[in-house]
N, C-alpha and C positions, 0 to 999 in steps of 0.2 A: 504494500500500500504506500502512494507516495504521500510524505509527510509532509503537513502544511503549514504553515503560520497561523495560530490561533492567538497568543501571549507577544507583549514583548518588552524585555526587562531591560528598562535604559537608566545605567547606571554611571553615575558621577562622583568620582572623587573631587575635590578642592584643593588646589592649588599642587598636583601630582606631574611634577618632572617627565614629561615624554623618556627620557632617558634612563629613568631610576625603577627600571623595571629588569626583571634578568632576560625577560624575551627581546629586549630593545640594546643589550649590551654590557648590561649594568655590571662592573668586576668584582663586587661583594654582594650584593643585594639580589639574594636570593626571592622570587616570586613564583615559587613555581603552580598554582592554582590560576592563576592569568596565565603565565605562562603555555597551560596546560589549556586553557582556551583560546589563547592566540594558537596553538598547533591544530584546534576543531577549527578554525574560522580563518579570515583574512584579518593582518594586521595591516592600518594603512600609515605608514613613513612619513607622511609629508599634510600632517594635519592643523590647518592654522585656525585659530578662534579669531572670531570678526573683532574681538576687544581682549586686550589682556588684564580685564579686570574684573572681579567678579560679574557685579550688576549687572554691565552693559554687557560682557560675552553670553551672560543664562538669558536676557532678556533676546540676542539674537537665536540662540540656541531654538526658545523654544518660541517664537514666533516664526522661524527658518527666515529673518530680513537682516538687513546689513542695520548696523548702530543708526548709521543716517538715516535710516527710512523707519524706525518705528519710534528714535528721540529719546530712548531711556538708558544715555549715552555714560551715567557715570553710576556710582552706587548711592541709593535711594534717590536716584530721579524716576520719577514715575512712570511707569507704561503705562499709555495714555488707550483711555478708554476706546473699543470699536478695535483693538487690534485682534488681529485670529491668531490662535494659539494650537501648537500641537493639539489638544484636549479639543479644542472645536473643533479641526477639520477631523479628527479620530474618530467622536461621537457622531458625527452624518453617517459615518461609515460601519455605525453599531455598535464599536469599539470602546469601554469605557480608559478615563486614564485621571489615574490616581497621584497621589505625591507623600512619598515617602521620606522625611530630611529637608535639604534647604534649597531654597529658589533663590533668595535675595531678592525679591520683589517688593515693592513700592508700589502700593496701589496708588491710582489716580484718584485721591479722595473729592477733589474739586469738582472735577470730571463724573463721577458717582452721584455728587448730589447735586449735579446742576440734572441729569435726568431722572433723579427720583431714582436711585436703583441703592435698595440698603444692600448691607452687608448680609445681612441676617437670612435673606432667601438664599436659592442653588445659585439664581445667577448671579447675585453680588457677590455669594464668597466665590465663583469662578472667575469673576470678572476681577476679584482682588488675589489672586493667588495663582494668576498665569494660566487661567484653563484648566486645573485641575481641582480635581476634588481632592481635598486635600485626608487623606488615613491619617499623618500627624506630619506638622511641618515643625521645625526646628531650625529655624540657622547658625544656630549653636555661637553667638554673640552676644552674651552674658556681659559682658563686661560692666564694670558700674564705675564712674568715678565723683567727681567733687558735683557734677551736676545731673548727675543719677546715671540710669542707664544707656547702653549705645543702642539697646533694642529696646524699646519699651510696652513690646507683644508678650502674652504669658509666654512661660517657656514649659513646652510638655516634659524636657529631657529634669529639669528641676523637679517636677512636680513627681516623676518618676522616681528621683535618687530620694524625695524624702519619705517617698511612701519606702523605698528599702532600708530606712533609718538613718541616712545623713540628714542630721537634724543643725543644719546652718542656715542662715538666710539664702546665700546664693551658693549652692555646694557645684556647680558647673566651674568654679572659678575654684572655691575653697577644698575643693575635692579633686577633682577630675580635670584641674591643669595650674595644680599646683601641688609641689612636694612639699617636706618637712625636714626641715636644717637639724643638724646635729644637736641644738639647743633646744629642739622641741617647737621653733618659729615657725609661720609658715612662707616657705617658698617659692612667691607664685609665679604662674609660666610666663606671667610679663616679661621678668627678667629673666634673660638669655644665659644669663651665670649658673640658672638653676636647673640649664635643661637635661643635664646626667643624669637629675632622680629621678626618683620612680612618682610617677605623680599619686596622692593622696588614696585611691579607690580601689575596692574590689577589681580587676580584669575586667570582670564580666559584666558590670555595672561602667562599664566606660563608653565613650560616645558610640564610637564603632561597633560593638557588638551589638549594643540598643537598638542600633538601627536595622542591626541584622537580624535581631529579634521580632521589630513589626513586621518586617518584609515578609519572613515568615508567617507570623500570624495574621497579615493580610492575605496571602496567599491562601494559607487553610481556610479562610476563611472566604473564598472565590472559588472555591473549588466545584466546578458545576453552572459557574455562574455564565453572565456572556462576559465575551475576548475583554482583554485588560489590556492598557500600556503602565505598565507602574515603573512613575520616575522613583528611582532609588536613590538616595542624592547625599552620601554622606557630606560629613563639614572636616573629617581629617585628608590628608596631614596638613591640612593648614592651620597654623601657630592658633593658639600659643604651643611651641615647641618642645610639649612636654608628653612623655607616654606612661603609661602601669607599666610596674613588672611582669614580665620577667624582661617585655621588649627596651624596657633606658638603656637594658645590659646588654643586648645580645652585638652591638659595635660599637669600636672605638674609633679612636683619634687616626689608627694606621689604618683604618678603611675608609677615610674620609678622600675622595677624590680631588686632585688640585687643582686648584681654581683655573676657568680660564679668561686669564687677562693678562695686561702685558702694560709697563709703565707709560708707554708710547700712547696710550688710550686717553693718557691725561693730558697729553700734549695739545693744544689748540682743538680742545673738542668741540663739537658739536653743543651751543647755550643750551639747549635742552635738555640732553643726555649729562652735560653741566651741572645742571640744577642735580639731576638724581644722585650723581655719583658723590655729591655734597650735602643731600639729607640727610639725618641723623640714620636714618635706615643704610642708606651707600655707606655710612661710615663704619657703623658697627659692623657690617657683613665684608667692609673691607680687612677686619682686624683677625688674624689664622684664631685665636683664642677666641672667637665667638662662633667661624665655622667647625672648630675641633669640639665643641658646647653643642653646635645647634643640629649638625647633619648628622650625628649618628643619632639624634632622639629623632628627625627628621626619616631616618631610614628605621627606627623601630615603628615606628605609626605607619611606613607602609609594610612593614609585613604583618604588623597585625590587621591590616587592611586585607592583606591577602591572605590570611590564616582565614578571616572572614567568610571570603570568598570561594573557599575551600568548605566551608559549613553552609556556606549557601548552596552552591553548586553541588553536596551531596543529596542538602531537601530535593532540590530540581530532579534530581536522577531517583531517587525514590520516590517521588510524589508522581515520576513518570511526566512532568515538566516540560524534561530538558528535549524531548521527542517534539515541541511543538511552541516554543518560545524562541523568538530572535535576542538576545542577547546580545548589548551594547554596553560596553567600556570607555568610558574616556574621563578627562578633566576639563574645566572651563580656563582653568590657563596654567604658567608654569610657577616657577620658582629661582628666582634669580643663585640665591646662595654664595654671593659674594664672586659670583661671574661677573668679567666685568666693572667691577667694583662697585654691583650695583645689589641691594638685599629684595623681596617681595617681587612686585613682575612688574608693569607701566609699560615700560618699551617694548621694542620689536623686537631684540633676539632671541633665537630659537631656543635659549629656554626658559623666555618667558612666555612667547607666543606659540610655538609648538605644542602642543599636548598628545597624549597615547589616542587611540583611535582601534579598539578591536572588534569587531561585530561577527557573532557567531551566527548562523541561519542555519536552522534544521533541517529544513528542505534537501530532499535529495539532488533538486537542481544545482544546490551550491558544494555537490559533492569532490570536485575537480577541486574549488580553488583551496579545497582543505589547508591550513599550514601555510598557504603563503602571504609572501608581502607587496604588496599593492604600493608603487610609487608614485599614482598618480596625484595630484596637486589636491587635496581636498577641503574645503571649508566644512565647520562646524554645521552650517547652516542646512549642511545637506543633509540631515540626521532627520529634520521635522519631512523634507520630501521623503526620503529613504523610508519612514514608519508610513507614512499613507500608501502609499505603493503597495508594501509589503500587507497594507489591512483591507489593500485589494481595492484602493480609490486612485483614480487620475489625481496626481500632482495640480493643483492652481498657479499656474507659472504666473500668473498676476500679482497675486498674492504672495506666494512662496519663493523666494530668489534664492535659495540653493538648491540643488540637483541630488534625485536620485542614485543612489552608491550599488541600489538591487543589482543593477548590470556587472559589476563589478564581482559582485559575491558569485554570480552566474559567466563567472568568467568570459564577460562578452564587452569590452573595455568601448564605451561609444568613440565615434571616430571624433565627432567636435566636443570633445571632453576643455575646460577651462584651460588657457596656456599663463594665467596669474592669477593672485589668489591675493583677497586685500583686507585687511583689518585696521581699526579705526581706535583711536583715545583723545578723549576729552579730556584736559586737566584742567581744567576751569574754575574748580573746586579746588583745589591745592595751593600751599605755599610756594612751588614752583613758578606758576601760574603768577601767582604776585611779585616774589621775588624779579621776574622777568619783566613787571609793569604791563601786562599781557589783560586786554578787555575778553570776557568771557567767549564772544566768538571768536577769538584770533588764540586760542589755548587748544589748538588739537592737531592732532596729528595723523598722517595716513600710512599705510604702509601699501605698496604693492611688490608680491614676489612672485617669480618664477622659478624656473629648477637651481636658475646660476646666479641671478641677479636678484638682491632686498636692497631696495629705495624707502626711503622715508623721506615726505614731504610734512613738512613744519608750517603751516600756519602764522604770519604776525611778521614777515619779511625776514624768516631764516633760510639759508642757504638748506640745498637737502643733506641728507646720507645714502652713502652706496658702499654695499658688500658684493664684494665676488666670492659668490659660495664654493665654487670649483677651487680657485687657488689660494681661498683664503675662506675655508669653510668653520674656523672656530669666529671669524666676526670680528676680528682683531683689528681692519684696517680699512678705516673711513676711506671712501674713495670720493665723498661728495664734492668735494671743492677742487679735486683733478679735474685739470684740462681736456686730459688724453681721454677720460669718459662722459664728454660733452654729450656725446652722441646716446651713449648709454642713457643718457640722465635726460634728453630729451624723448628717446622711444619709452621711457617708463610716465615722465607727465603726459604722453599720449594715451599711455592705458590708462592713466586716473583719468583723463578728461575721457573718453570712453566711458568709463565705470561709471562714472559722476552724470551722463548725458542717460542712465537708464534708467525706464520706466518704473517707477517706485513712488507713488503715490495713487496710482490709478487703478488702486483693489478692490473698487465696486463692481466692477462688469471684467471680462474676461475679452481678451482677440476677438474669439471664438461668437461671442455676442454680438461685437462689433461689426463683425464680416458678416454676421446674419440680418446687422440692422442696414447695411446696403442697400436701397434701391428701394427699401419698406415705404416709404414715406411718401411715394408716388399713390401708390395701391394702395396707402391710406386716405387719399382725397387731397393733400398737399401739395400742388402744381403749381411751380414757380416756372417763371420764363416763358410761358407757352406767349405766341402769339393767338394762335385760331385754333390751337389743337391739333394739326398736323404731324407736332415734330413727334408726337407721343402714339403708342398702339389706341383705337377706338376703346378699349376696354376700360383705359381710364379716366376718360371724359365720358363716360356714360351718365353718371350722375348729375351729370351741369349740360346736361340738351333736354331737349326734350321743349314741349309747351312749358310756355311760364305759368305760373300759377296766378289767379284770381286775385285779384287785391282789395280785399274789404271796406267796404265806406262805412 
């Protein structure tokens, strides 16, 4: 019997290194449960997120549009009401799609009550939570300081740890990513000094497995039901940079990989990439004592990420699952780590804008491309086409501005596949932003790449940036202000003005409608230009001959 798509399990790490996986390379970091599904599936090389920041990457992620065309361009600007979501184009097609863990969504609460639409119905909470119905969302951003909290949403993962007896106010902070100093103080994962211990909490009471615990108990609990997409959406390994035992311990300082940057990087940089590499963030992650602290608790949170994954993926194979579920792997962006001499992500390079990219498909159709790796150029954006496809609906090219990957897993590569791939940052929000004197529209930036060439276009009358990936594939050597690549730097502002000149606001009607509203308007009784009626067939002057009619006195 050939197997079909019924499920499909799209799952998200936060802020996960393209590279710090063992199927991708990694010399210490062992993953072999990923691993072990990138060898069922296609793993895809060359996968860029439209933003390399939270917000604005999940908000293209799960709309499938470029930052510029839906506006919820930084973290907690709002997706503005009327946008279509994964979850709406799913549900035409039957399919419901749930949310498990974090979005970073921002509702449009202006936009909410200028139409009268509450929270408190299906469609408000859809309309405030990205399309999905939400199982439990958490975005795991606890934080609280001198003016309260940075989320100020309940938090389900809180109200969980105290029903298991962490009896603190905010035990996500006081527990679960923070340790305890040899004085009995507590340690919290703010500071990067601290991230050797072992953070506060049971294992099994930690972010990561909690999550792995609803997913299951939503699952059991769909069993029978109709088709599901459930976003999976952990919030590790992004910081605070702290794990449980046994993972603080399982590396150290000689497994930490060396950085890649090079003094030269400082030399006449780029003002923008200026600003970052002189944040407090560029600073601390340029110090080896805060990377030898931060990247092996950095590499304990993903393997208990993938320990996870391994406890998932047996439910799946017992529950008889994994026979009819598309499973998807990825991150919304990377992790700098003192590349570059820059910490968290912002910029363009590939580790902050690349992320993993694995999609397993049960189908027999995708039996060929088992195991391998797919180099073709792919945006994040094609994940929202890729799930309607696969739930058996035509893609909205109107609507939807990334492309179907199905082909791909069906080992049938389309011939006009993308030749660049672009991603977008607002810093308009930021001290950079100020520090540079920069008015809120003139704070962004573009990126467009191809296999060989990443261009960055700067906004506000900055020269660009240019990498040759081929002979300068670690990103070490600005080529923007070379002469000798005029030419280079002019064919890449052609693809931004290209890119920038596409149809992207016009997601009410489709081509398709267009081409059929053609010639309508005649045969609706609308007859411009006629002199006598000649120039048109008799059929559509039939209505205006004839006897005049009577005129009443």
């Amino acid at each position: 019997m050939t197997r079909q798509i019924r499920n499909i399990l799209f799952i998200m790490f936060d802020q996960l290194r393209w590279d710090y996986l063992g199927c991708a390379g990694h010399p210490f970091l062992e993953t072999p449960h990923i691993d072990a599904l990138a060898a069922r599936g296609v793993r895809f090389s060359r996968t860029y997120v439209q933003s390399p920041v939270c917000g604005a990457s999940r908000m293209s992620t799960y709309t499938g549009r470029y930052v510029s065309s839906h506006g919820a361009a930084w973290n907690n600007f709002p997706l503005k009401v009327g946008e279509r979501t994964i979850g709406s184009h799913l549900r035409r097609l039957g399919m419901e799609s749930w949310l498990i863990g974090k979005t970073h969504m921002k509702a449009d609460a202006a936009g909410m009550e200028e139409l009268g639409v509450s929270r408190d119905g299906v469609i408000g909470a859809r309309v405030a939570e990205c399309g999905f119905d939400p199982w439990v969302r958490d975005d795991g951003l606890w934080g609280e300081g001198p003016d309260g909290f940075y989320d100020d949403k309940r938090s389900p993962y809180n109200a969980y740890l105290h029903a298991q007896g962490y009896d603190v106010a905010n035990p996500w902070h006081d527990h679960a990513n923070a340790g305890v100093t040899e004085a009995g103080d507590m340690a919290s994962g703010w500071l990067m000094q601290h991230a050797d211990r072992p953070a506060n909490i049971r294992e099994q009471d930690s972010e990561t497995p909690w999550l792995t615990s609803r997913a299951i108990e939503f699952m059991e609990a769909k069993r029978g039901a109709a088709p599901w997409l459930c976003h999976l959406s952990y919030i590790k390994p992004h910081w605070p940079y702290i794990v449980p035992a046994p993972y603080h311990a399982m590396y150290g300082r000689n497994q930490v990989v060396p950085p890649v940057r090079h003094p030269s990087e400082r030399a006449a940089p780029h003002p923008v990439y200026e600003q970052y590499m002189n944040n407090a963030i560029g600073r601390a992650f340029s110090r080896d004592a805060v990377r030898d602290k931060v990247i092996p608790a950095y590499m304990g949170l993903i393997k208990q990420c993938d320990d996870q994954m391994g406890r998932l993926f047996a439910y799946l194979e017992d529950s008889g699952r994994m026979e009819d579920t598309l499973i998807v792997i990825t991150s919304d962006h990377g992790d700098y780590l003192g590349d570059h001499w820059l910490g968290e992500k912002d910029l363009f390079h590939e580790c902050s804008v690349k992320v993993p990219l694995i999609i397993f498909d049960p189908r027999a159709e995708a039996d060929d491309t088992r195991g391998t790796v797919c180099d073709a150029l792919v945006e994040q954006i094609d994940l929202a086409a890729t799930f309607i496809e696969a739930a058996g609906g035509e893609v909205p090219a109107h609507v939807v501005e990334g492309r179907s990957l199905m082909p791909f897993l069906e080992g049938a590569a389309p011939e006009d596949w993308r030749s660049f791939a672009i991603s977008e940052y607002d810093y308009s929000a930021t001290p950079m932003a100020a520090n540079l004197g920069l008015a809120p529209r003139d704070a962004r930036l573009f990126m467009v790449a191809d296999t060989r060439w990443k261009f960055m276009h700067a906004e506000g009358g900055f020269r660009p940036m240019l990498f040759d990936l081929h002979s300068d594939p670690q990103e070490l050597t600005d080529l923007g202000a070379s002469p000798a690549h005029a030419g280079i730097i002019d064919a890449m502002y052609a693809r931004l003005g290209l890119w920038a000149r596409r149809m992207a606001q016009r997601t009410a009607i489709s081509d398709a409608q267009i081409l059929g509203m053609r010639g309508k308007s005649r045969r609706t009784g609308i007859l411009l230009g006629l002199y006598d009626g000649t120039e048109v067939p008799e059929e559509l002057t039939v209505r205006y001959r004839g006897p005049a009619p009577h005129l009443k006195e």
